[in-house]
N, C-alpha and C positions, 0 to 999 in steps of 0.2 A: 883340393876338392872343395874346400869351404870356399876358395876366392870364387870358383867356376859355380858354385851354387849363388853367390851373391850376385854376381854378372847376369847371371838368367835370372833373376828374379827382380832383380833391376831392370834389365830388359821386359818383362814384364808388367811391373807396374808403369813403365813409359808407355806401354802400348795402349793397357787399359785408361791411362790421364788422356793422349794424344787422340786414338779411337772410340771415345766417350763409348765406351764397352761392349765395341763393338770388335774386341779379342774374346772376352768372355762370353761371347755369346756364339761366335765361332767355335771355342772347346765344348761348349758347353748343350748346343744345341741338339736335339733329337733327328737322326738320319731320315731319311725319305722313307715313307712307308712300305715294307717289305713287301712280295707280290706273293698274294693267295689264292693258288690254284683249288677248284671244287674238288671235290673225292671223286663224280665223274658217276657214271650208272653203276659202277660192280663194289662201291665204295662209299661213305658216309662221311659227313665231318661230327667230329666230338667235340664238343666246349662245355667245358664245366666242371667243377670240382679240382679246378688247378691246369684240366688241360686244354692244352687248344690243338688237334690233330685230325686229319684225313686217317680212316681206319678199313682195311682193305679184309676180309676174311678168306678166310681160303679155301679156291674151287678144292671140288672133291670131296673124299670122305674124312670125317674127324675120326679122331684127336691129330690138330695140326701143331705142328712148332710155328712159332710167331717169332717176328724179329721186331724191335724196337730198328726204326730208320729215321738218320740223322744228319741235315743237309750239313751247311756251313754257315760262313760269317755273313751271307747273303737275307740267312732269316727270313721268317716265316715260314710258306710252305713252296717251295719252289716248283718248278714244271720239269725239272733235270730229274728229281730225287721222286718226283710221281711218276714217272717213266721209269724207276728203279720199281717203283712200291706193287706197280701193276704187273711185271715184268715178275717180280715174286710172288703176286697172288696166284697169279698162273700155274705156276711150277710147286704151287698146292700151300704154300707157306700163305698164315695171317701176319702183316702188316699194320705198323702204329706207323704212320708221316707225323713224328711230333713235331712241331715248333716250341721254340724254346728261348726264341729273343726275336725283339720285333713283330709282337703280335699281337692282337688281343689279350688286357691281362698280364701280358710279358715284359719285363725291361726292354726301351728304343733302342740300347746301348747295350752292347756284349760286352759287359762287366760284372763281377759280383752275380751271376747265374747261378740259382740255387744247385745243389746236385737232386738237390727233394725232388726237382721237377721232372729227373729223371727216373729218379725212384718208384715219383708216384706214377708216370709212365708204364717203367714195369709191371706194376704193383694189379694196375688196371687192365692192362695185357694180358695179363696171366688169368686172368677172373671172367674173362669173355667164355662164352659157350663153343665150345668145337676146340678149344686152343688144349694142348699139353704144358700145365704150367712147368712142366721138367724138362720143355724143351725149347730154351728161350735162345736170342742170337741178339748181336748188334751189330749192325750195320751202319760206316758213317764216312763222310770224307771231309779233309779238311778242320775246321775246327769242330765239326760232327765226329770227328774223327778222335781228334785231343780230347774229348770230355766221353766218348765210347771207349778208351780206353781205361782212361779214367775210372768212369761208372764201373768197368769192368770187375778192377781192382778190390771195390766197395762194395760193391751187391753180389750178394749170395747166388752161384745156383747158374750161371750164364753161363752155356756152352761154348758158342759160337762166335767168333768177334772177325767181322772182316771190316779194315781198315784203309781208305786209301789216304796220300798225302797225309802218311800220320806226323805227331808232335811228339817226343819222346816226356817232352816235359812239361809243365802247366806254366800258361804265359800271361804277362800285364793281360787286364782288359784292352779292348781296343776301342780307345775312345781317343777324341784330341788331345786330351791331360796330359794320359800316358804317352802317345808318342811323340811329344813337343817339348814335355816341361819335366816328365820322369813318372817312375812306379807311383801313380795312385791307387791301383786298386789292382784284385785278379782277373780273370775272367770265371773263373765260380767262387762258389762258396759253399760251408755247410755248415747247417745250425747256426745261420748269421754270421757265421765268421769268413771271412777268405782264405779260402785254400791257398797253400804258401806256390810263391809263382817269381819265375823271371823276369826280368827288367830287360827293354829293349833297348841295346845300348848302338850310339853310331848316327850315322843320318843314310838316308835314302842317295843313291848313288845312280850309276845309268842304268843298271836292270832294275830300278824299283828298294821295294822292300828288302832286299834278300839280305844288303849288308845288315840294316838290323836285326836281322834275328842272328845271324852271324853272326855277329858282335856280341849277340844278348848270350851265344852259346858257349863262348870264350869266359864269360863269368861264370857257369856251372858251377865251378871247383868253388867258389866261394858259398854256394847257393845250392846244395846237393838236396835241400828239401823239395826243388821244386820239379825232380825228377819224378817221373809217374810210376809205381815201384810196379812195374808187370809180372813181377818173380811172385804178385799177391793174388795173380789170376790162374785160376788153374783149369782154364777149357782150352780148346782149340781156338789158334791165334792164325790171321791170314792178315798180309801188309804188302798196298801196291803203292808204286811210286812213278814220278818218272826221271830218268836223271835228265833232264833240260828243264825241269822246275825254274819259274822266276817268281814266283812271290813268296815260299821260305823254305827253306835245304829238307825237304821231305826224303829225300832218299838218305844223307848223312843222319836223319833223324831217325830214321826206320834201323840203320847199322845201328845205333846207340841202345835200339828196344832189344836187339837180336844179341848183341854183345852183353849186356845186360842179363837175359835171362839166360844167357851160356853158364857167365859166373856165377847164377843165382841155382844152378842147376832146375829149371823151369824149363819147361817145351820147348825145342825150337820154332818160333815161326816159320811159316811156308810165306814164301816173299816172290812178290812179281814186280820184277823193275824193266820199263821201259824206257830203250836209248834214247830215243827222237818224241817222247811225250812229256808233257809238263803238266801243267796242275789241273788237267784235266783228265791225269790219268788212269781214273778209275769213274765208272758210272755206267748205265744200259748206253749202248752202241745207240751212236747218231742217227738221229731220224732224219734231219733238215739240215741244211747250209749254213745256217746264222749258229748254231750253235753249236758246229764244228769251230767257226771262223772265232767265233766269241771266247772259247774256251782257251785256244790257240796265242790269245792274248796272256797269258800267263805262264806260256811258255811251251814248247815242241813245236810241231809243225803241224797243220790242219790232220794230213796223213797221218801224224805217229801218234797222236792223240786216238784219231778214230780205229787204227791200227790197234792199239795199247784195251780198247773198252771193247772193240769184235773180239781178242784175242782172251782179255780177261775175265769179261762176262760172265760166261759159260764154266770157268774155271772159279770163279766165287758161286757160283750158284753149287755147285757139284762139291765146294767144301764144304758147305750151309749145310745139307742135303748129308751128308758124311758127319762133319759133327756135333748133329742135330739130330739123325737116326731119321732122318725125314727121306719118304717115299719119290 
């Protein structure tokens, strides 16, 4: 281990002498600005006091249940997860679109992400006029997903949790550091510290990503802090997958939360896995072409993708709605 940590960091420092720092400025550099959709006529955007969110109220009559909604590693406020937000203000639920990296105010890099940010999320959710603060949800997919369960865990009082392409466990940030040269950091943290997390171990292979978390999942046993303890959440749990996943084992991840809270004697999730979809397989049903096609890059097939989000949809909404007590 020590020769292989000398070797790369020798490697290293050649690159940084030979590239006159132009390695270090490759890991190091801030990604391309996230895209920020408007909140749109029936919606608002929020900035300030810690957040940066599109906020959606909900048609109809008060006291509504609200859900905190939570994209992925894509950052900011996407146009996928606003087409979720609208899609449940409809169905009478108030809506936070938080952004939570890549934003205004926000770390460029999904690393060391407060849990505060989700907190004070909540915190402000609850305190809006029309909302029922005893009837909160989380909604989130992808790494919206890892840190929705997460929060779950830690804040009081959250009924509802629907997850898609979950992560059973907290992983490195994702920055060049971490997946080049090793564990520098997590992807949250709280009260300044980092939340304990897995190391991505392996290199990227013909499907992509997938062997390293693979790989990173194979050290568990060594690393059981970095398990997200679900047995600490006590509301209703809902988790979709697809098994043609290529960017990380979301479905073997989702068996890990369900086996999990068996032994923990905890809830069992209600779990939707789809054969022919991939990591696009949870979000409102497709509207356009480009972003059936685009999703499809991450695995299933155009059809099992759009298949998997008409099929499931309707089926997250109606658990919301159920363990929410919402009309």
């Amino acid at each position: 281990m020590k020769r292989r940590w000398k070797i790369a960091l020798g490697a290293v420092g050649a690159l940084l002498v030979v590239g006159g720092g132009g390695f270090t400025y490759m890991l190091t550099r801030p990604p391309a600005p996230a895209k920020m959709v408007e909140a749109g006529p029936t919606g608002q955007r929020i900035e300030g006091s810690g957040i940066f969110a599109n906020y959606y109220p909900g048609a109809g009559t008060a006291p509504h249940a609200a859900i905190l909604l939570l994209g992925g590693s894509e950052g900011g406020l996407g146009k996928d997860m606003r087409a979720a937000a609208l899609l449940l203000q409809a169905e009478g639920f108030t809506v936070l679109q938080l952004a939570y990296h890549n934003a205004p105010g926000k770390s460029a890099k999904l690393k060391n992400i407060p849990l505060e940010d989700f907190y004070r999320g909540l915190d402000w959710l609850k305190k809006q006029p029309g909302v029922d603060p005893a009837r909160i949800g989380i909604v989130g997919y992808s790494k919206g997903a890892e840190a929705g369960l997460l929060v779950a865990t830690r804040y009081p009082g959250i009924g509802a949790v629907a997850l898609g392409m979950p992560s059973s466990v907290v992983w490195d940030g994702m920055s060049g550091e971490n997946y080049l040269i090793g564990s520098f950091s997590s992807s949250w943290s709280e009260k300044g510290k980092p939340v304990p997390h897995l190391a991505y171990k392996g290199q990227p292979d013909s499907r992509g990503l997938m062997a390293v978390f693979e790989g990173g999942l194979k050290e568990l046993g060594r690393n059981p802090a970095a398990i997200i303890p679900v047995e600490k959440y006590k509301g209703k749990l809902m988790l979709i997958c697809g098994e043609a996943e290529k960017l990380w084992p979301s479905c073997p991840m989702t068996d890990q939360i369900v086996e999990r809270a068996a032994k923990s004697g905890a809830a069992s999730p209600v779990v939707l896995r789809y054969k022919d979809a991939g990591h696009g397989a949870m979000g409102a049903p497709f509207t356009d072409e480009k972003a059936r096609a685009n999703w499809s890059q991450m695995g299933g097939t155009e059809e099992g993708n759009a298949a998997a989000r008409t099929d499931g949809w309707p089926k997250i909404v109606a658990f919301l709605k159920a363990g929410l007590g919402a009309d």
